[in-house]
mmJSON file of the N, C-alpha and C atoms, coordinates in Angstrom:
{"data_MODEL":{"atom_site":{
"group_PDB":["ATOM","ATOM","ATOM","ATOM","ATOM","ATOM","ATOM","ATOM","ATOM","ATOM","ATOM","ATOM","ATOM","ATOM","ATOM","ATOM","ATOM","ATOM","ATOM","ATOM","ATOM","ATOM","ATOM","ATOM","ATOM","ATOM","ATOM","ATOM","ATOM","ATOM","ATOM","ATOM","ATOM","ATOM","ATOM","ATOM","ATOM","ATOM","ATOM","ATOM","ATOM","ATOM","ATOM","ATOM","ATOM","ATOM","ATOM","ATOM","ATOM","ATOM","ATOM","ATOM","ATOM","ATOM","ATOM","ATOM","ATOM","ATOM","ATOM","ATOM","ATOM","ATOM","ATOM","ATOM","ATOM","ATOM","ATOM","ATOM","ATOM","ATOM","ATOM","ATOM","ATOM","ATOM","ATOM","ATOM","ATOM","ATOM","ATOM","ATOM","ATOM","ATOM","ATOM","ATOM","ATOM","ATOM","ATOM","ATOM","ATOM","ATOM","ATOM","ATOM","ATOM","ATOM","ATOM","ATOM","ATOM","ATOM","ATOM","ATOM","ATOM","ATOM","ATOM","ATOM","ATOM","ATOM","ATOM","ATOM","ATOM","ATOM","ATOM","ATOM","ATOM","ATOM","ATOM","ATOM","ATOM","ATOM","ATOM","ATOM","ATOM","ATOM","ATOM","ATOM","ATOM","ATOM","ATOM","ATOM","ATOM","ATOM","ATOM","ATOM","ATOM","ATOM","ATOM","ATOM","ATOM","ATOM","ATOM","ATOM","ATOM","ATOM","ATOM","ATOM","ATOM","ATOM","ATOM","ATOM","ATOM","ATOM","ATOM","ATOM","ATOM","ATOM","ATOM","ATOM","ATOM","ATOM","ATOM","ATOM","ATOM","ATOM","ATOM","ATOM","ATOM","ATOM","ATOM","ATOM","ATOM","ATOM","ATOM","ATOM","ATOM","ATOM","ATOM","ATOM","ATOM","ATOM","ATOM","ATOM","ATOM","ATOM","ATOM","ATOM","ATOM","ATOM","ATOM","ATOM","ATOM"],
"id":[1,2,3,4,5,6,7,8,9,10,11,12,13,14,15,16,17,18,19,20,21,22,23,24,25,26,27,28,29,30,31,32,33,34,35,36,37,38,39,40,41,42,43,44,45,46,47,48,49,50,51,52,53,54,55,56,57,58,59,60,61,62,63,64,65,66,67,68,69,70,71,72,73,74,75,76,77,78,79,80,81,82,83,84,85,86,87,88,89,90,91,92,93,94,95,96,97,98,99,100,101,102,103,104,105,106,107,108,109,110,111,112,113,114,115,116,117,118,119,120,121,122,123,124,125,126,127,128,129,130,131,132,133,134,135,136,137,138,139,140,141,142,143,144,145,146,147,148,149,150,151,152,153,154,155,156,157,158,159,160,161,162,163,164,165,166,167,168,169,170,171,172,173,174,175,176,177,178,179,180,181,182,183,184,185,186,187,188,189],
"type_symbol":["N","C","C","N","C","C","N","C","C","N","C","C","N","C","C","N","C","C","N","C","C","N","C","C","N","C","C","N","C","C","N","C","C","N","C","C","N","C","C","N","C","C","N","C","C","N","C","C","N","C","C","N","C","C","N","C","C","N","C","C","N","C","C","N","C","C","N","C","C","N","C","C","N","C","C","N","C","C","N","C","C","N","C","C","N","C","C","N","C","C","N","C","C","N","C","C","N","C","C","N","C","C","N","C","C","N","C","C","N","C","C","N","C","C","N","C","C","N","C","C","N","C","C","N","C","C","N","C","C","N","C","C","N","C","C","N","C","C","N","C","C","N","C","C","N","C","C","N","C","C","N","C","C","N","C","C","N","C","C","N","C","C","N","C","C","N","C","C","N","C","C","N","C","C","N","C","C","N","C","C","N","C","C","N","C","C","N","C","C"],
"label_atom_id":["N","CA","C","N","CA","C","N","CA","C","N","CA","C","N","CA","C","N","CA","C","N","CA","C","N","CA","C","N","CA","C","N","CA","C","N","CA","C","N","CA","C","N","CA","C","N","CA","C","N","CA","C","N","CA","C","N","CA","C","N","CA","C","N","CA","C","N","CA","C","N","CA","C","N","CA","C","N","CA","C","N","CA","C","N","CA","C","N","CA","C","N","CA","C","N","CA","C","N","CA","C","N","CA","C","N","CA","C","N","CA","C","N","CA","C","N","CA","C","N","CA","C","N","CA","C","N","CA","C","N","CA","C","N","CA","C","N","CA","C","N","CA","C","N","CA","C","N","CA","C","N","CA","C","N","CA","C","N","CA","C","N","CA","C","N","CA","C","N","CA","C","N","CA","C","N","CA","C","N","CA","C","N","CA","C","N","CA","C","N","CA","C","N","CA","C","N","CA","C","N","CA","C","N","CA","C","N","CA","C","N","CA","C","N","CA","C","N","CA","C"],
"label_alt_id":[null,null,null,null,null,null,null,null,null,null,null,null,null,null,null,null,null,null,null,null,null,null,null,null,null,null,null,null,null,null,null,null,null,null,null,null,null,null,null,null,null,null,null,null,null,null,null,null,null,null,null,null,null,null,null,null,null,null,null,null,null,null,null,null,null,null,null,null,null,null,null,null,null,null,null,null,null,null,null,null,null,null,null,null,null,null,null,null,null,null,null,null,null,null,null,null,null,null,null,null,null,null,null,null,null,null,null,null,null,null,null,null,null,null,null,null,null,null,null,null,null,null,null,null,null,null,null,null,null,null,null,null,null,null,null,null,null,null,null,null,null,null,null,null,null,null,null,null,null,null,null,null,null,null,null,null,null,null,null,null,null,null,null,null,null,null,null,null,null,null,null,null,null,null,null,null,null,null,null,null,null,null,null,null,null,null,null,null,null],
"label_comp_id":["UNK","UNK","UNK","UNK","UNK","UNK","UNK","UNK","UNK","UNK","UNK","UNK","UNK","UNK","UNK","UNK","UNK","UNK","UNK","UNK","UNK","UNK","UNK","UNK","UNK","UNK","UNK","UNK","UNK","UNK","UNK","UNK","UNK","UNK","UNK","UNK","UNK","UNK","UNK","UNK","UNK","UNK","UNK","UNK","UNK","UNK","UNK","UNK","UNK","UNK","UNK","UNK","UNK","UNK","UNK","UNK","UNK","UNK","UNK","UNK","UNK","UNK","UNK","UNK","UNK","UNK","UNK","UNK","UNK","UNK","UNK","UNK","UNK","UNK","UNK","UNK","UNK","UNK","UNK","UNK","UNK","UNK","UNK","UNK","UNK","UNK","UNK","UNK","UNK","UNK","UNK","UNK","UNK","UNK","UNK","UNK","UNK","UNK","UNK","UNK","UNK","UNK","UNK","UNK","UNK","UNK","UNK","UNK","UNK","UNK","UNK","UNK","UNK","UNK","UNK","UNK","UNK","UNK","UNK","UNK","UNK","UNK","UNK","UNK","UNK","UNK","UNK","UNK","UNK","UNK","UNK","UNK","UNK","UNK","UNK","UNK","UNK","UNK","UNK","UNK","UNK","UNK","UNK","UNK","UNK","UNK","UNK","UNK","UNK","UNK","UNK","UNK","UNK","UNK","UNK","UNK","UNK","UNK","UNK","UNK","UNK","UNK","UNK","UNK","UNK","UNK","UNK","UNK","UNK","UNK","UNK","UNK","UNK","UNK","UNK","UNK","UNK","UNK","UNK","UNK","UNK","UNK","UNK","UNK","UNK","UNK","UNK","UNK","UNK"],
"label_asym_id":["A","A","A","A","A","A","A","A","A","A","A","A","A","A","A","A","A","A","A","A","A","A","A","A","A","A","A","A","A","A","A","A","A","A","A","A","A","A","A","A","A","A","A","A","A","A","A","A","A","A","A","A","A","A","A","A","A","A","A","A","A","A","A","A","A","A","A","A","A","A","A","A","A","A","A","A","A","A","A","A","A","A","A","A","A","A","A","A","A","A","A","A","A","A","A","A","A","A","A","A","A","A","A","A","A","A","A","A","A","A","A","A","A","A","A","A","A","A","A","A","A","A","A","A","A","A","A","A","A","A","A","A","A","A","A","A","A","A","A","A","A","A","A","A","A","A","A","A","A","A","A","A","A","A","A","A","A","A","A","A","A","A","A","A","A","A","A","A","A","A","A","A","A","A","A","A","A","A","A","A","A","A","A","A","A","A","A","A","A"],
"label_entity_id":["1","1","1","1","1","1","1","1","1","1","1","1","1","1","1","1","1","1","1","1","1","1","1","1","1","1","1","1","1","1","1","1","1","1","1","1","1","1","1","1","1","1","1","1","1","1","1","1","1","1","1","1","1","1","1","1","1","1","1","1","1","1","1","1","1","1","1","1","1","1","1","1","1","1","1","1","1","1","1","1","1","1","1","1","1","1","1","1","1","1","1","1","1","1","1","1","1","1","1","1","1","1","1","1","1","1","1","1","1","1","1","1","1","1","1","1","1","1","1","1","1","1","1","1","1","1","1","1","1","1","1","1","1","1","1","1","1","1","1","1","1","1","1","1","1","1","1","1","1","1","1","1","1","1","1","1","1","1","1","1","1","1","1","1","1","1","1","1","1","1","1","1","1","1","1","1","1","1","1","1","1","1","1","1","1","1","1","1","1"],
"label_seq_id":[1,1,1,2,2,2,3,3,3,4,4,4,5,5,5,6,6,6,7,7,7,8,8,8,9,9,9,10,10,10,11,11,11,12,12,12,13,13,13,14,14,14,15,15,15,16,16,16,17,17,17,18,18,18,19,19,19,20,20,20,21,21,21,22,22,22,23,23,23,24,24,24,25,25,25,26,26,26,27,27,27,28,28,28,29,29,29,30,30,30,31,31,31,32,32,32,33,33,33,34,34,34,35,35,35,36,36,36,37,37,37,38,38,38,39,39,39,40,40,40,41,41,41,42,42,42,43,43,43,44,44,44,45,45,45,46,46,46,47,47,47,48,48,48,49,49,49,50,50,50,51,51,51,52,52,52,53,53,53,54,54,54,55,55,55,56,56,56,57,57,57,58,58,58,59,59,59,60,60,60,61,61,61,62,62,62,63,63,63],
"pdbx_PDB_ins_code":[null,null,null,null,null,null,null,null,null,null,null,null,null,null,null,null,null,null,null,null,null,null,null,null,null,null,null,null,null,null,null,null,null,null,null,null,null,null,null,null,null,null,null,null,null,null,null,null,null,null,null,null,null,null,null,null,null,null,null,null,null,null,null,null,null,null,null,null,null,null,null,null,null,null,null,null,null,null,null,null,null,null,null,null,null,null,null,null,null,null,null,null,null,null,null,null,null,null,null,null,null,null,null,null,null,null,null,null,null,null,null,null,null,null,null,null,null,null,null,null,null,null,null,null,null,null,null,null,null,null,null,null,null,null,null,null,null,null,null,null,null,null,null,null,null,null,null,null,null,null,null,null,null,null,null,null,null,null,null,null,null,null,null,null,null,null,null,null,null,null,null,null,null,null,null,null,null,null,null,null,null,null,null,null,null,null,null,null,null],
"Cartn_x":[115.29,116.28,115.734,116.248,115.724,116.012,115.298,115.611,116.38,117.157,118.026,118.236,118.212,118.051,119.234,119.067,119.746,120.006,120.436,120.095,120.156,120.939,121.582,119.621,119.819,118.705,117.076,117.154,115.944,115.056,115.406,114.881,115.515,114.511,114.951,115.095,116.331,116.73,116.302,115.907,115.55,116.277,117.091,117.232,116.543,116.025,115.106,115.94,115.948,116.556,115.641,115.514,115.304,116.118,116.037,117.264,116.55,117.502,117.125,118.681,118.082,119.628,120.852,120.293,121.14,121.368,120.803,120.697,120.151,120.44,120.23,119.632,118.579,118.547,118.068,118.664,118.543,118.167,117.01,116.184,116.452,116.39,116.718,115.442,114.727,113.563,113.554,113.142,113.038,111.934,111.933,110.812,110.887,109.927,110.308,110.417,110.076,110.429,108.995,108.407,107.0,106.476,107.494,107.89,106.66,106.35,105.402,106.947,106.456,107.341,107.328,108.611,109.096,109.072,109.81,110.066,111.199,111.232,111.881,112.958,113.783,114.951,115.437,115.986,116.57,118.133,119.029,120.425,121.261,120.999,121.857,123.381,123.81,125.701,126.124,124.924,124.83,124.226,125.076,124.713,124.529,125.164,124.455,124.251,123.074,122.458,123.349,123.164,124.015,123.981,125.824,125.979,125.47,125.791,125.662,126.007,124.732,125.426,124.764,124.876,124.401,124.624,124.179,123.937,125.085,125.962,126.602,126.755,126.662,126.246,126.033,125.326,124.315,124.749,125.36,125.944,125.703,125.286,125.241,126.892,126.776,128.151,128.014,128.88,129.104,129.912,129.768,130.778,131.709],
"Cartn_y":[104.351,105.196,105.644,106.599,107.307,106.437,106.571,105.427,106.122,104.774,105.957,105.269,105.657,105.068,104.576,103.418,102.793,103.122,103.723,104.049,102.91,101.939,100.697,99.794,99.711,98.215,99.414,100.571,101.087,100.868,101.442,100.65,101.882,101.878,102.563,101.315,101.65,100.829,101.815,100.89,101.393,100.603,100.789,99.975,100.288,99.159,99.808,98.397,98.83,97.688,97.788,97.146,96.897,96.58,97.606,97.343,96.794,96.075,95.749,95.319,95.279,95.544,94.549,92.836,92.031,91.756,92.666,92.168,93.128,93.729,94.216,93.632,94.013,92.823,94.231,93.965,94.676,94.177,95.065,95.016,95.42,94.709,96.221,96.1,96.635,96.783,97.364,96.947,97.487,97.741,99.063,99.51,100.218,99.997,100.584,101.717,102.488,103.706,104.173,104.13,104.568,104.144,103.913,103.549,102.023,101.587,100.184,99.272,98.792,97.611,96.634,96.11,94.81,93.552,94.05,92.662,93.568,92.423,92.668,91.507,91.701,90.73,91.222,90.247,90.738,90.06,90.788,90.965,90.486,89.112,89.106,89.235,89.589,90.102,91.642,92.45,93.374,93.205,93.653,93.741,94.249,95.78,96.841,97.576,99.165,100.103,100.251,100.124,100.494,102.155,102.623,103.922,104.273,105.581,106.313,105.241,105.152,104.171,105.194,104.246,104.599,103.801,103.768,102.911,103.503,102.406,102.872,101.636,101.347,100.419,98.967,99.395,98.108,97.476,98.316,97.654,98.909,98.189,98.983,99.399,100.796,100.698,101.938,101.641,102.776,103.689,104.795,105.926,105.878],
"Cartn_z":[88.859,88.234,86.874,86.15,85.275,83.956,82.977,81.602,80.506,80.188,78.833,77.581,77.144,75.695,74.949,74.339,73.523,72.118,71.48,69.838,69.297,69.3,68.556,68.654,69.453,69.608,69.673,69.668,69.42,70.815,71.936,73.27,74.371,75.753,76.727,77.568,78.04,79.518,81.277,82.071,83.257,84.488,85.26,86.065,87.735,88.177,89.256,90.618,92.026,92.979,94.077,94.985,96.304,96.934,98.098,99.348,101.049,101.349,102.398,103.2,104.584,105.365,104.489,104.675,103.928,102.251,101.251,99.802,99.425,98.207,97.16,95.895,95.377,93.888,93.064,91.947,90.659,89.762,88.859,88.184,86.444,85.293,84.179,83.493,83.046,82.273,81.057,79.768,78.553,78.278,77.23,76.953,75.386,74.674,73.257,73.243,71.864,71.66,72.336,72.449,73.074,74.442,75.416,76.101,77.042,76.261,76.87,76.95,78.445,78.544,77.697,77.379,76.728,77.536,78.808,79.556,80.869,81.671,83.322,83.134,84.189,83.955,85.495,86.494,87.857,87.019,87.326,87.231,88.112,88.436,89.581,89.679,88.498,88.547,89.635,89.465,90.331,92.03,92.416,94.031,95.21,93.94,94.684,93.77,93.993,93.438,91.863,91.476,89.852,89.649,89.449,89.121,88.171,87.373,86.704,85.166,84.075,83.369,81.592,80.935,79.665,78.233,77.472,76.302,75.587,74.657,73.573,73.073,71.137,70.862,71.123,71.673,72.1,73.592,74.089,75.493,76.262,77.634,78.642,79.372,79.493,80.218,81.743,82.326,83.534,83.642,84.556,84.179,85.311],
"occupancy":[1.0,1.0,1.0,1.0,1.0,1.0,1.0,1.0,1.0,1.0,1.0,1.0,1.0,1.0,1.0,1.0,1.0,1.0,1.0,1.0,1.0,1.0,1.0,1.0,1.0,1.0,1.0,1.0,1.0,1.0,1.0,1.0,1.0,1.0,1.0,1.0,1.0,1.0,1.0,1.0,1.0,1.0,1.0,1.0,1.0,1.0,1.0,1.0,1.0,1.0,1.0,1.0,1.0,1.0,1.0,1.0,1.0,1.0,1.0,1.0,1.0,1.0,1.0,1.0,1.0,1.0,1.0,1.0,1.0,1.0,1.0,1.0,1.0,1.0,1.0,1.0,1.0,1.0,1.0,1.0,1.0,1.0,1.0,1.0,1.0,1.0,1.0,1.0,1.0,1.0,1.0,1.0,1.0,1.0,1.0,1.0,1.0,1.0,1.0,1.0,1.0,1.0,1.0,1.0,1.0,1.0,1.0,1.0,1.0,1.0,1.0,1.0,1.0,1.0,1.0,1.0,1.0,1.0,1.0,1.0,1.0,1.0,1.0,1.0,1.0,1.0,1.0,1.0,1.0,1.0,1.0,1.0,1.0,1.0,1.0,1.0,1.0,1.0,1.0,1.0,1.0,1.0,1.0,1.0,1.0,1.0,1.0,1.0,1.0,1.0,1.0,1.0,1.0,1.0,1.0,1.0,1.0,1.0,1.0,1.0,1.0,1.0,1.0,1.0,1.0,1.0,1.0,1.0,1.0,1.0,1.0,1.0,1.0,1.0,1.0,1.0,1.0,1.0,1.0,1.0,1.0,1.0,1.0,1.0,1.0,1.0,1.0,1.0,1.0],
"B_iso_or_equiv":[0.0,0.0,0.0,0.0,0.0,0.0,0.0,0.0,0.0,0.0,0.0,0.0,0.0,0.0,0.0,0.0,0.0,0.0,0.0,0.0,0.0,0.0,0.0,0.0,0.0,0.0,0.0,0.0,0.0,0.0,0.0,0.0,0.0,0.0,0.0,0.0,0.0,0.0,0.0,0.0,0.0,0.0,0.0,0.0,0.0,0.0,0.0,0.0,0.0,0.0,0.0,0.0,0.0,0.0,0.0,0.0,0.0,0.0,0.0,0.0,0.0,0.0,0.0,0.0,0.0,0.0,0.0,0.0,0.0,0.0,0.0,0.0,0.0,0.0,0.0,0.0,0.0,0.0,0.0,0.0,0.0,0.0,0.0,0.0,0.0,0.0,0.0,0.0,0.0,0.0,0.0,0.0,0.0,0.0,0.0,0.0,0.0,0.0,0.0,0.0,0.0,0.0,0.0,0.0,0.0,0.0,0.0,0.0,0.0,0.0,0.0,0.0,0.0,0.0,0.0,0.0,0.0,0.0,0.0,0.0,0.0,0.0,0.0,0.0,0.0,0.0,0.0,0.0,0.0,0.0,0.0,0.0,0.0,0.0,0.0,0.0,0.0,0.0,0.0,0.0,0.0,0.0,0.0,0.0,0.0,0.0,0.0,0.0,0.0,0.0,0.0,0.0,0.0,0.0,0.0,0.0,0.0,0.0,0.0,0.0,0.0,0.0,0.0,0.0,0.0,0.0,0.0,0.0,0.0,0.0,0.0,0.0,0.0,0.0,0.0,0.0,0.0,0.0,0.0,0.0,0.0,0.0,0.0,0.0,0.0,0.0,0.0,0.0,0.0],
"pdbx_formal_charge":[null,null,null,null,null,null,null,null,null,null,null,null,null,null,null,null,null,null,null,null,null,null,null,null,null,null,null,null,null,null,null,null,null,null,null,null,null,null,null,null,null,null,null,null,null,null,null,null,null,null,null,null,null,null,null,null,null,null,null,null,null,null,null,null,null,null,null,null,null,null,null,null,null,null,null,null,null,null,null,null,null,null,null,null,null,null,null,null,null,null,null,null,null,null,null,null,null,null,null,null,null,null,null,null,null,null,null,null,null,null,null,null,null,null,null,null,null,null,null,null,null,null,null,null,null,null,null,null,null,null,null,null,null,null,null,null,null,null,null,null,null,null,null,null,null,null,null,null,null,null,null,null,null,null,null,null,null,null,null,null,null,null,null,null,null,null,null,null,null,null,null,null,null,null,null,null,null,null,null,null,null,null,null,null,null,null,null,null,null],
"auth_seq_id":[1,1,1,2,2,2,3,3,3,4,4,4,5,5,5,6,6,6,7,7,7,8,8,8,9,9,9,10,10,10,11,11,11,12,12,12,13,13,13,14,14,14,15,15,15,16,16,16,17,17,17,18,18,18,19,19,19,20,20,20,21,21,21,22,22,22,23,23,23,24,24,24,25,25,25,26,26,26,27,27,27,28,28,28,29,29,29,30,30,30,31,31,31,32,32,32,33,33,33,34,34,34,35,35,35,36,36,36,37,37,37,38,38,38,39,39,39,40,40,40,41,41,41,42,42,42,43,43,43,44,44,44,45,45,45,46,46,46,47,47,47,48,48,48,49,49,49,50,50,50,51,51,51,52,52,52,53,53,53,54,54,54,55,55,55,56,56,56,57,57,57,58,58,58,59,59,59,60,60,60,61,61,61,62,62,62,63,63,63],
"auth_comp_id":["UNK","UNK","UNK","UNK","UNK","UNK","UNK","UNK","UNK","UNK","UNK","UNK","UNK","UNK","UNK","UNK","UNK","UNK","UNK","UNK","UNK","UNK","UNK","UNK","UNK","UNK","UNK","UNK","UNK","UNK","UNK","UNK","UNK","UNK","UNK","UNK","UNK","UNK","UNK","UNK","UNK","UNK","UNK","UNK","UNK","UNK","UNK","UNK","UNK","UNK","UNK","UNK","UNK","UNK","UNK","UNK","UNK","UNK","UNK","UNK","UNK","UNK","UNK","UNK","UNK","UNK","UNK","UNK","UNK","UNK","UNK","UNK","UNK","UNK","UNK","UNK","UNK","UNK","UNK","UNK","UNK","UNK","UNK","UNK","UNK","UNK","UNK","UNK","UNK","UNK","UNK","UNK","UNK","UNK","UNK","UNK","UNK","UNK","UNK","UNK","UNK","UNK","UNK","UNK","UNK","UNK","UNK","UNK","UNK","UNK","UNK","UNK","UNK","UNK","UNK","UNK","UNK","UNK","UNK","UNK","UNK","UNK","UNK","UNK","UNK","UNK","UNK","UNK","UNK","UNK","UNK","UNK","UNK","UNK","UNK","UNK","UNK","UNK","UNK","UNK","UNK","UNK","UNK","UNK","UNK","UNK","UNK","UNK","UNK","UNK","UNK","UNK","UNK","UNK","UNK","UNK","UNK","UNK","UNK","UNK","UNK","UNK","UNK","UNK","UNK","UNK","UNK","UNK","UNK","UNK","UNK","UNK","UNK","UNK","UNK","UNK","UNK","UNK","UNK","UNK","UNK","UNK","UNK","UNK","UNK","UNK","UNK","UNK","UNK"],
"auth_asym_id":["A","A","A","A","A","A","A","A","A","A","A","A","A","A","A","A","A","A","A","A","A","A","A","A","A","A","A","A","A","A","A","A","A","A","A","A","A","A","A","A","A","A","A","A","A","A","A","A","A","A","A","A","A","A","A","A","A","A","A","A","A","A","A","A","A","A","A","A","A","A","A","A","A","A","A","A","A","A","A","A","A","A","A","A","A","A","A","A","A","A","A","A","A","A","A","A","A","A","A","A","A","A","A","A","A","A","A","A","A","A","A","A","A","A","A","A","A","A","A","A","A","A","A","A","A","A","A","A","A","A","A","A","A","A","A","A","A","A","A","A","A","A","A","A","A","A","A","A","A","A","A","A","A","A","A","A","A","A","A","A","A","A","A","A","A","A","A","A","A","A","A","A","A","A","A","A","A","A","A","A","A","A","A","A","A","A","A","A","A"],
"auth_atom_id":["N","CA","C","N","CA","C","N","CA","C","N","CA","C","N","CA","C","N","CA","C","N","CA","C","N","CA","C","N","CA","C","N","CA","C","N","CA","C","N","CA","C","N","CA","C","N","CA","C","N","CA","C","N","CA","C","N","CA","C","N","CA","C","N","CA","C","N","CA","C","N","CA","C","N","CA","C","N","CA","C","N","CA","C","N","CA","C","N","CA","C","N","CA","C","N","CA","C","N","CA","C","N","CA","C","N","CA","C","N","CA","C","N","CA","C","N","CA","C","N","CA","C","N","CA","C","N","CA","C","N","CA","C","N","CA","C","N","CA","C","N","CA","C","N","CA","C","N","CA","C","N","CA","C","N","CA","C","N","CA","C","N","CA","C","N","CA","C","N","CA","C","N","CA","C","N","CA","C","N","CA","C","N","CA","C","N","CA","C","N","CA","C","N","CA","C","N","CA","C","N","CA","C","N","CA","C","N","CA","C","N","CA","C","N","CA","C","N","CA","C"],
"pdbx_PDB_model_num":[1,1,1,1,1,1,1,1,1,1,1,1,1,1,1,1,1,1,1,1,1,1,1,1,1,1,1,1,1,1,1,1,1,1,1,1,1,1,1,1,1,1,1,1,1,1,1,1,1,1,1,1,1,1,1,1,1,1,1,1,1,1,1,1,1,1,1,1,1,1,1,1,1,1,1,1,1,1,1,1,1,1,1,1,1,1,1,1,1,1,1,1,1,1,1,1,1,1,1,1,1,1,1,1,1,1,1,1,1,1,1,1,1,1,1,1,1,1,1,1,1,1,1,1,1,1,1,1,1,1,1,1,1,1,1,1,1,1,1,1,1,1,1,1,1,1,1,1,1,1,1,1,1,1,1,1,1,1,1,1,1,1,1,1,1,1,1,1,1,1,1,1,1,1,1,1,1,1,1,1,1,1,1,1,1,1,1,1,1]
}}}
């Protein structure tokens, strides 16, 4: 999924999943302003594809 930026924490968020018939796992990835990864993290609160979302201070939210 496409990355979007955080203003607060100075950072792009990416969320990326793998599907398969039984499970979903979701991914969020940070990346600085120059976009080199920070670090990976699997999410397991999500369990399926994550909507339409976006940064506002400092929290990820959905639309």
């Amino acid at each position: 999924m496409p990355p979007f930026w955080d203003e607060k924490n100075k950072v792009f968020y990416r969320f990326s999943f793998e599907e398969n018939e039984k499970k979903t796992k979701v991914y969020l990835t940070a990346y600085d302003g120059e976009l080199n990864q920070i670090g990976e993290s699997l999410v397991p609160q999500l369990i399926k594809k994550p909507a339409k979302h976006f940064a506002k201070d400092g929290q990820i939210l959905d639309l």
